[in-house]
N, C-alpha and C positions, 0 to 999 in steps of 0.2 A: 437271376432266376434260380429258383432252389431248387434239387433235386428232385425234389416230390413232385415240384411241380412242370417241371420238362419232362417227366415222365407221364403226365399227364394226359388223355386223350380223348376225342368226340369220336365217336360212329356214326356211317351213315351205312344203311341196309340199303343194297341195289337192286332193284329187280328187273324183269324184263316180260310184258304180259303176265305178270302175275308169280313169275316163276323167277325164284331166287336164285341171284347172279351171284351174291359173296357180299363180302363188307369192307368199306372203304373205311381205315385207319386215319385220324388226323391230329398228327401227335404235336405238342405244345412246342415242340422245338425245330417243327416247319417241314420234319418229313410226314409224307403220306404213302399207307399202303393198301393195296386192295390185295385182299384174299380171298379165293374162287370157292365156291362150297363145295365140296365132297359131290353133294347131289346134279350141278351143274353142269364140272367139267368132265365126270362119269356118266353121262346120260347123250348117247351119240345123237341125240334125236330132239335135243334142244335147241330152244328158239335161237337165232344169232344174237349175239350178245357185239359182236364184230368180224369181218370179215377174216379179221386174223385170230380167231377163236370158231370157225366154221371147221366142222371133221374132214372137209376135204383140202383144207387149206394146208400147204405143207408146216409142217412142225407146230402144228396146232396143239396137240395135246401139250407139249415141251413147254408152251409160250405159258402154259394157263398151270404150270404143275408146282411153279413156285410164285411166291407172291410179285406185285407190281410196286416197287417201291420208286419213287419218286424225293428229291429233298427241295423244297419251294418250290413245288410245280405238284400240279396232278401229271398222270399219265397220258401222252397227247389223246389217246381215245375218249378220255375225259375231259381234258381242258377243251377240246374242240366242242366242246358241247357249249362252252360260254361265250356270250357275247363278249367285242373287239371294241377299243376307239372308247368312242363319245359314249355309247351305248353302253359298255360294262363304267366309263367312268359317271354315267347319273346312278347305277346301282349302287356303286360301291360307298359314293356318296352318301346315300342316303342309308345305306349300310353301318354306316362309320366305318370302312374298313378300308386299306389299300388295297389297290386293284389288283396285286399281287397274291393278294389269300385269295387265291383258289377254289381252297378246301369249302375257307368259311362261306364264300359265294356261291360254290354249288349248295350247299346246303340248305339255302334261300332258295334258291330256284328250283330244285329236288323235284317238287310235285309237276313241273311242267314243261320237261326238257326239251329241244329237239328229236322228233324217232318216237320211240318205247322205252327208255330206260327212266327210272322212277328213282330217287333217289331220297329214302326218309331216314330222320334221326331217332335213335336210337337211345332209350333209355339205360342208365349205364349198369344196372340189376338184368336188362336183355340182353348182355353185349359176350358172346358165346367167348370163354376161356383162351381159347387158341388163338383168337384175334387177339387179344392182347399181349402174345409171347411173341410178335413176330418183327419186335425190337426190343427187346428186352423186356423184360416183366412192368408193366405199365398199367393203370389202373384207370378206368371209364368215368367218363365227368360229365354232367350233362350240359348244355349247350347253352350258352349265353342264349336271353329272348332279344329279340328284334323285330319290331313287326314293321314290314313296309308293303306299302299295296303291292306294288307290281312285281308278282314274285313268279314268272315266268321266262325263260332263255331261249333267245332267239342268237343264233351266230350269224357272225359278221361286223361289221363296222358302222353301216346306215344305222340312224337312229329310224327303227320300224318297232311297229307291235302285232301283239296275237290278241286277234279281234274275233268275239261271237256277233255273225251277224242275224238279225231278229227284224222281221217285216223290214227291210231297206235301211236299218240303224246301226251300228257298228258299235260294242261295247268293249272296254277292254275285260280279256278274260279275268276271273279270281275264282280264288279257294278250287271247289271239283269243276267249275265249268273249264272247259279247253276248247281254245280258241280255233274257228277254222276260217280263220282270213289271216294273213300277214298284209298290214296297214304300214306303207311308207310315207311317211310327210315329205312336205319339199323340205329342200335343204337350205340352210343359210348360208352356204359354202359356196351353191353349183345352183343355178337357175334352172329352173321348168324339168327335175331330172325324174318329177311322176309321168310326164308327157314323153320324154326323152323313152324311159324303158317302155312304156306302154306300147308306145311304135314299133318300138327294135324289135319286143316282145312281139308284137302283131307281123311285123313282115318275116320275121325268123318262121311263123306258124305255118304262114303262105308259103313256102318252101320247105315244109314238109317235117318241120322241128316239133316235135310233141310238148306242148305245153300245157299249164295248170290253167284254168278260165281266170282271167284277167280283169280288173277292168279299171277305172275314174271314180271316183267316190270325193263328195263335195265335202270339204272339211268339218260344214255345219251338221252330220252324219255323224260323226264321228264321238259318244261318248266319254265323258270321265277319262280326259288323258291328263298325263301329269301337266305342270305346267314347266312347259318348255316354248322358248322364241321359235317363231315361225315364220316366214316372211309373206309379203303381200297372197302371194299365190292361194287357187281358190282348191286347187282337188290332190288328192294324195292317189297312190296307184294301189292298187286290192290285187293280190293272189292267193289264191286257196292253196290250204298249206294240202301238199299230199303227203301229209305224215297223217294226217287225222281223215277218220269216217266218221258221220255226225262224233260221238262222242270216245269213238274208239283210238287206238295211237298204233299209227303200221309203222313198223321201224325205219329208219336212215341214219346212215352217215355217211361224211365228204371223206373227200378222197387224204386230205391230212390224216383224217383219222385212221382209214385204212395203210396210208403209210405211213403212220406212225410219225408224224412232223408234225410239229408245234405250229400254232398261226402266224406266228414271226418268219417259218419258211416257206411259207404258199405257195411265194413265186421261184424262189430258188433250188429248189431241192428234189426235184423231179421233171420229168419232159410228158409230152403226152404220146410218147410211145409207152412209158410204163402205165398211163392210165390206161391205153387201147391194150394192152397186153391184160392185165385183171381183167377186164371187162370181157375182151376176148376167151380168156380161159376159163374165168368161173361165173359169168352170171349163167341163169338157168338157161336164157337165150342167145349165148355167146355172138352170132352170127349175127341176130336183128340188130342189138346191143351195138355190137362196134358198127354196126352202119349210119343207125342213127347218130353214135357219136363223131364220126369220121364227117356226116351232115353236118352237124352245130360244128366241129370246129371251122370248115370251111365258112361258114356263116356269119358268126363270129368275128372272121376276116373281112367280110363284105360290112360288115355293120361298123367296122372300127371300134371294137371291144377290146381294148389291150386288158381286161380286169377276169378273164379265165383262168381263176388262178385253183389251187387245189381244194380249197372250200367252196368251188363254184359248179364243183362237180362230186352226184352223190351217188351211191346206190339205196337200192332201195327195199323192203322184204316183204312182200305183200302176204306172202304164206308164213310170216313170221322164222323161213328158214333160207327159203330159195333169193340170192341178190339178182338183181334186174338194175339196170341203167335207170337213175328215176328222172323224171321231166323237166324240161329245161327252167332255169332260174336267173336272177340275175344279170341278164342280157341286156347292156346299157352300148349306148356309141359313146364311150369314155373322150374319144380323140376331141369333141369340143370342148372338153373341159379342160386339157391337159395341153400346153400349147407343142406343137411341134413331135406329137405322139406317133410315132408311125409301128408300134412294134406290139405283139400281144403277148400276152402272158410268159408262155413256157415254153421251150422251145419246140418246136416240130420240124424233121428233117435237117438238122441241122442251123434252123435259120427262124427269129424272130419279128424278121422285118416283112410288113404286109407287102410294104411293095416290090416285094423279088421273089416274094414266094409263086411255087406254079405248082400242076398235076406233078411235075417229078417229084415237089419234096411230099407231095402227098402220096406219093408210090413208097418211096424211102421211108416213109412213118410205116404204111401197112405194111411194108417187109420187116423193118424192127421191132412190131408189134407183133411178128408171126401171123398177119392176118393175111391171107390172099388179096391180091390188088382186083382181081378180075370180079370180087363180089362188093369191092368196093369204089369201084371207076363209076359204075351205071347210077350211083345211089350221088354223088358231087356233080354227074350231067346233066343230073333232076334238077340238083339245087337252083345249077345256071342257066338251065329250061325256066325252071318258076320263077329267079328273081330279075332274070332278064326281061321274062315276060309280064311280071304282074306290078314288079317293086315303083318302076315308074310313077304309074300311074295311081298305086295305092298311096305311095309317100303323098301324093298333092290333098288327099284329106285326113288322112290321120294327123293326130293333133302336136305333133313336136313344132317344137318352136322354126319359125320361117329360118332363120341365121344359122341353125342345126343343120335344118334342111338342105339348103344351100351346102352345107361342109360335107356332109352327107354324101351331096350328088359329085362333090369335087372329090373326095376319097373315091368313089365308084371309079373314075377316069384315071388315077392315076394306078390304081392296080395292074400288074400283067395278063398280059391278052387272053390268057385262059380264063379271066378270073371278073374281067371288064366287065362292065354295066352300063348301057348306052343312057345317059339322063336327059327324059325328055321334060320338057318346059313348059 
């Protein structure tokens, strides 16, 4: 590589509802940098861009005062924005790129990210001076063309889409339309797992989890998807995404991105005492906030979801400034898939395993969290009120598979006595 040409560089302009975030640097020798604009990280009363660029977030101004430099990575607040797995690998594919460029894969997907953040490129005669001095004096190149249909980013690893739905039909989004369903197929991995969350999803609601409207959408619904293997199964599971209003984008993001950890550390790198502690200190409704999430994770437990990991949980910014706990996602009973699974994500109270956990280690989280236990006991006595009471008898028509069901009702039983679910037949 010649000099001229590692000095080389693509821009991408960010914004956020319309309002300019800075410019992301993508330099030919694989660093990337974003630099905040003058107008953004001075203006106390701008939209959140992230949790950790919020004015009331400690060392917020600090974070945003020098640039975000990165070498073969974006910034995790960035990369969490890209699809994981199978999913960023049919992109990149049809990309020609390795899964690895980052840079050049946001840049594909720019116009319809998870949240509010916009991502476009940037002709190199537009590309403001300063950006370019901020590795050395580098010169703007305009961007390889690539056209591939599906040029929107959903995170995560399931191969799902962002679907406009229109009179009962399901199309995948393109160009300015933005999608307000996320469309999951079955998988060729894992048997019946649209029925599997559909349930989990539906009895987590019955005890009092705030969710998106859910539902069963028969595959022959389902427009213009790429072509990809599918197996026998007839319905895919539909959640309305609540990042989007008919055609508006209310921001999010997962909790990697607020702490700063790549998708490689979801499950490693944090507990959910540190997510109940943000949630507790800065969303708008600190108090509602950690109760509902102190709900889901006992829930969680009862469903056997060992997959709450830190992209499974988001905030969310309805007034484009103030964070809130956003609605529940991704609620699967992973333990049929996974033989001999007893343990969930991250740790709480010291301890992983469903079946030893009790109210104590969930006093131990809300004291680590700074949260009072006394606003948090009444709102876990609901849970075991509703799923004691309802879960029975709702699991015998909801549609997960009978052999689910069955492991389902045996997980119930072998939990601790706080925590037990009586299964009737």
């Amino acid at each position: 590589m010649s000099a001229d040409t590692k000095d080389e560089v693509n821009v991408l302009q960010l914004s956020i509802h319309s309002v300019l975030i800075g410019y992301l640097a993508g330099f030919k020798n694989g660093r990337n940098v974003l630099s905040f604009a003058g107008s953004f990280k001075n203006d106390p009363e701008r939209p959140t861009f992230s949790l950790i660029t919020h004015p009331k977030f400690p060392n917020a101004a600090k974070l945003m005062a020098e640039p975000w430099a990165r070498n073969h990575r974006l910034h995790p607040v960035l990369a969490n924005l890209l699809p994981e797995g199978s999913m960023l690998e049919l992109i990149a594919q049809a990309l020609k790129v390795h899964i690895a460029n980052e840079f050049h894969i946001l840049s594909h997907l720019g116009a319809d990210l998870p949240g509010a953040i916009e991502a476009r490129r940037m002709e190199p005669e537009d590309v403001p001076d300063h950006v370019l001095n901020t590795h050395g004096k580098a010169k703007a190149v305009k961007f390889d063309k690539v056209f591939q249909e599906n040029n929107f980013s959903l995170a995560g690893v399931q191969i799902k889409f962002s679907m406009k739905e229109n009179d009962g039909r399901y199309h995948l989004s393109k160009g300015d339309v933005l999608g307000d369903w996320i469309i999951k197929t079955p998988s060729n991995k894992h048997q019946f797992v649209p029925l599997n969350e559909y349930t989990a999803m539906s009895l987590a609601a019955l005890a009092g989890v705030d969710i998106p409207e859910i539902k069963l959408v028969e595959l022959d619904k389902l427009d213009n998807l790429p072509p990809i293997n599918l197996p026998g199964e007839k319905q895919a599971f539909a959640i309305k995404r609540f990042d989007r209003n008919d055609d508006q984008r209310i921001h999010m993001e997962d909790f990697a991105q607020i702490l700063v950890k790549y998708p490689h550390e979801k499950y490693s790198s944090a507990n959910y005492e540190n997510i109940g502690k943000i949630i507790y200190d800065f969303s708008g409704d600190g108090l509602s906030d950690a109760q509902q999430f102190a709900r889901r994770l006992l829930v969680n437990i009862l469903l056997a979801n060992g997959d709450a990991h830190l992209k499974n949980w988001s905030l969310v910014y309805p007034d484009k400034i103030t964070p809130r706990l956003a609605p529940a996602y991704d609620i699967v009973t992973t333990s049929v898939y996974f033989e001999n699974e007893t343990r969930y994500a991250l740790n709480l109270g010291k301890t992983k395993e469903w079946y030893a956990v009790s109210m104590a280690h969930f006093k131990l989280w809300a004291d680590r969290s700074g949260i009072p236990w006394r606003v948090i006991k009444p709102h876990l006595d609901d849970v075991m009120n509703k799923a004691r009471a309802q879960w029975p008898e709702a699991l015998k028509v909801l549609p997960m598979d009978d052999a689910h069901k069955q492991a389902l009702r045996a997980h119930w039983g072998k939990l601790q006595e706080d925590f037990r679910i009586e299964a009737k037949k």
